[in-house]
Backbone as a ProteinNet text record, in pm:
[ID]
protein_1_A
[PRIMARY]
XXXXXXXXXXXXXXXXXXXXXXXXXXXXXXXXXXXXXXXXXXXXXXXXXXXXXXXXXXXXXXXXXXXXXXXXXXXXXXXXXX
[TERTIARY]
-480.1	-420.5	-532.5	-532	-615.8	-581	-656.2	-580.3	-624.2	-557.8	-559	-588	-740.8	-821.3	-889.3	-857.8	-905.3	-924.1	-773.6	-764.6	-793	-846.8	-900.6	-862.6	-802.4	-810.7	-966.5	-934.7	-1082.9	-1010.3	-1115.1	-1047	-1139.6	-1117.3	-1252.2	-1241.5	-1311.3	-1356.3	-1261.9	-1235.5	-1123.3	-996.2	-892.7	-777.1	-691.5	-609.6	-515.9	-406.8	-345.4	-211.1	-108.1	14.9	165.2	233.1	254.9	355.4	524.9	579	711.3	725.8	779.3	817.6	944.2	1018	1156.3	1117.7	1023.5	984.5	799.5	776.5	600.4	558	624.1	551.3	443.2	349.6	276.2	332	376.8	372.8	305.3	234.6	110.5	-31.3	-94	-193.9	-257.2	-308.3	-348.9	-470	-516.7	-683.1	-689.7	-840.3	-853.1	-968.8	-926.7	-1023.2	-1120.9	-1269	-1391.2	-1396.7	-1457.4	-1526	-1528.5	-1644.2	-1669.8	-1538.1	-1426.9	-1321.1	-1208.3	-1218	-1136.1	-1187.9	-1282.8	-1347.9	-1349.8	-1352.8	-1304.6	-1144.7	-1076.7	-933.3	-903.5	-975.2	-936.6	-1015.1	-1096.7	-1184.3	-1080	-1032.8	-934.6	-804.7	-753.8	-611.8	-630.6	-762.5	-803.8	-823.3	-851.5	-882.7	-738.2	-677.6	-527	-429.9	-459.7	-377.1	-432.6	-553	-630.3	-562.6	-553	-509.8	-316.2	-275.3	-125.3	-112.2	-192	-170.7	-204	-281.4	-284.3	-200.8	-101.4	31.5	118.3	213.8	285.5	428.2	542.7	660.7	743.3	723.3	819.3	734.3	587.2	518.8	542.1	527.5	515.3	683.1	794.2	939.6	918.7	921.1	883.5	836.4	648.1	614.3	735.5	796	913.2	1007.8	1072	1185.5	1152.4	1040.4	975	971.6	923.6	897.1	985.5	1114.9	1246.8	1318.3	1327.5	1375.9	1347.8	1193.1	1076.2	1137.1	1144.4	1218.7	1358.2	1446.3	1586	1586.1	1523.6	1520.6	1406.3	1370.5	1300.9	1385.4	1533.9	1602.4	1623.3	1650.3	1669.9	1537.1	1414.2	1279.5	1235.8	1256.1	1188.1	1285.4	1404.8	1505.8	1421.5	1412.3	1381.6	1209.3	1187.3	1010	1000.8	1091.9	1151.5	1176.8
-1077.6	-983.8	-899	-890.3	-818	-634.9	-559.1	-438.1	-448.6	-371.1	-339.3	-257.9	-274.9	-136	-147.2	-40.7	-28.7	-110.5	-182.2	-309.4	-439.4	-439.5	-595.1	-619.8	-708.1	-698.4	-769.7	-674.4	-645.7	-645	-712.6	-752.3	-636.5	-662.6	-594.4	-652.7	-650.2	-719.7	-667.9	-567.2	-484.8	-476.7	-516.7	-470.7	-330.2	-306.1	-288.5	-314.3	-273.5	-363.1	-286.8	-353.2	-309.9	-304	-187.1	-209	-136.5	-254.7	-206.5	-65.2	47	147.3	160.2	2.8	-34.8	-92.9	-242.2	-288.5	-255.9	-191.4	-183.4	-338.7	-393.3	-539.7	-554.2	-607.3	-582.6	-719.2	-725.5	-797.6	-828.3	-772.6	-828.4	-687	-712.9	-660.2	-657.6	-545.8	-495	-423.9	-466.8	-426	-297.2	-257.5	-104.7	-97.6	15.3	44	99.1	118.5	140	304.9	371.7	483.7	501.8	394.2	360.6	279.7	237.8	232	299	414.3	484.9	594.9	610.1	674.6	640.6	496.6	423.8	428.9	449.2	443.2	601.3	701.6	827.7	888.4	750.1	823	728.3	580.5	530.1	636.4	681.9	761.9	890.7	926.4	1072.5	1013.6	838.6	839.3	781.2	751	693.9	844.7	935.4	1090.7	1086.5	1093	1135.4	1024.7	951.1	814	830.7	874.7	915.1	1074.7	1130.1	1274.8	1283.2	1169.6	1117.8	1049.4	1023.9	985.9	1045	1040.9	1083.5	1124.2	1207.6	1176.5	1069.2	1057	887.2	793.8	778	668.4	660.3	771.2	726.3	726.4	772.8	680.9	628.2	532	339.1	304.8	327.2	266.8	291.1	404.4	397.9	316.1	321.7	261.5	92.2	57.1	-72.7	-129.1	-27.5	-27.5	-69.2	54.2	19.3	-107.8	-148.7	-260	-391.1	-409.2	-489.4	-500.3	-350.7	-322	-410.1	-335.5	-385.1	-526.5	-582.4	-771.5	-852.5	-744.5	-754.6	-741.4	-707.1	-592	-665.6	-818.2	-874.6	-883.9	-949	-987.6	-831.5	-724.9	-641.5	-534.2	-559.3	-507.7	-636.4	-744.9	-829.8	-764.6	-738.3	-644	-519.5	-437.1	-331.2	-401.5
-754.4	-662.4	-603.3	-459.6	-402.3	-333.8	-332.6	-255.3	-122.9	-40.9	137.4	159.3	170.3	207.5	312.1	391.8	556.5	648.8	606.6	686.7	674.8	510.9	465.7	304.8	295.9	148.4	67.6	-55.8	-142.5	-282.6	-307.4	-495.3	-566.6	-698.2	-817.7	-887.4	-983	-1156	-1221.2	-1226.1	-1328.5	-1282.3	-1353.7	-1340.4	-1459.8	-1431	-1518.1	-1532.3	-1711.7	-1716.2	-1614.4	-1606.2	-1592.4	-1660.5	-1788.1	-1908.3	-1859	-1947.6	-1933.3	-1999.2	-1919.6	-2028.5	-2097.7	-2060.4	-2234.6	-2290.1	-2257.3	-2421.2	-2445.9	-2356.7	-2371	-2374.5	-2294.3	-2259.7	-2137.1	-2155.9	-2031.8	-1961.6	-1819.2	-1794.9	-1621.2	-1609.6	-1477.8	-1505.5	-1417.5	-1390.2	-1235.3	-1232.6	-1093.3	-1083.6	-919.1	-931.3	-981.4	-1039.3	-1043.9	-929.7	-865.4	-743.8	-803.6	-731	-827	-699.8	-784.6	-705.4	-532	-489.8	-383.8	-306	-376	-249.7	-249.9	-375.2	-335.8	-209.5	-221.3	-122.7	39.8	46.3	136.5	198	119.5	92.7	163.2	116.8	162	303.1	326.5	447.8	528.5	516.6	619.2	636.9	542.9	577.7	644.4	614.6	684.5	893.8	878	992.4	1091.6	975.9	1001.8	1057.7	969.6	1068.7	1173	1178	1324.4	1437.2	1435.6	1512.1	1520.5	1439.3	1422.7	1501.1	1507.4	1565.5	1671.7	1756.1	1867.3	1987.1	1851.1	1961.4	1950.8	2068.1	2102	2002.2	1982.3	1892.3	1925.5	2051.6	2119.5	2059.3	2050.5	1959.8	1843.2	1800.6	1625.5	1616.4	1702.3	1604.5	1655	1793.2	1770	1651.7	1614.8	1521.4	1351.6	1356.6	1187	1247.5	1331.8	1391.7	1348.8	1388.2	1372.7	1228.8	1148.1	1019.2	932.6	994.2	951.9	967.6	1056.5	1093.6	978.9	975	907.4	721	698.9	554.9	573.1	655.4	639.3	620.2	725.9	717.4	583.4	486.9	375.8	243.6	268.9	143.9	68	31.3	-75.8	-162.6	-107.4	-161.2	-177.7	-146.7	-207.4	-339.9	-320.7	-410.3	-554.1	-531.1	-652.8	-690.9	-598.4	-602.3	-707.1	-670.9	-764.1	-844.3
[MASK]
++++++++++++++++++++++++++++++++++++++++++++++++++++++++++++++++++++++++++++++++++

């Protein structure tokens, strides 16, 4: 499993588990971000407002409106995600 960072996915060496908290079963694992991309991670979202505060309120509900839509026609595969 890779993460989506600033537009690309990027793996690491390390993961961590996913434990159940009813039976304390682990059952997957997920990257651990290292220093240097969380840093990455917080300089993209700092540049992601700037780029969002740039548009307009008629832009950005298109872009949720869009979003929404994207979810709704997702609700079974991500209800099984949960």
């Amino acid at each position: 499993m890779d993460m989506y960072i600033a537009g690309r996915w990027t793996g690491s060496p390390e993961t961590i588990p996913v434990i159940s908290p009813y039976s304390g079963e682990t059952f997957d694992e997920v990257p651990a971000a290292s220093a240097d991309q969380v840093e990455t991670v917080i300089a993209a979202a700092g540049d992601g407002a700037a780029a969002m505060r740039a548009l307009t309120a008629h832009d950005r509900c298109a872009i949720l409106t869009r979003a929404a839509d994207l979810i709704t026609g997702q609700v079974d595969d991500l209800a099984r995600t949960v």
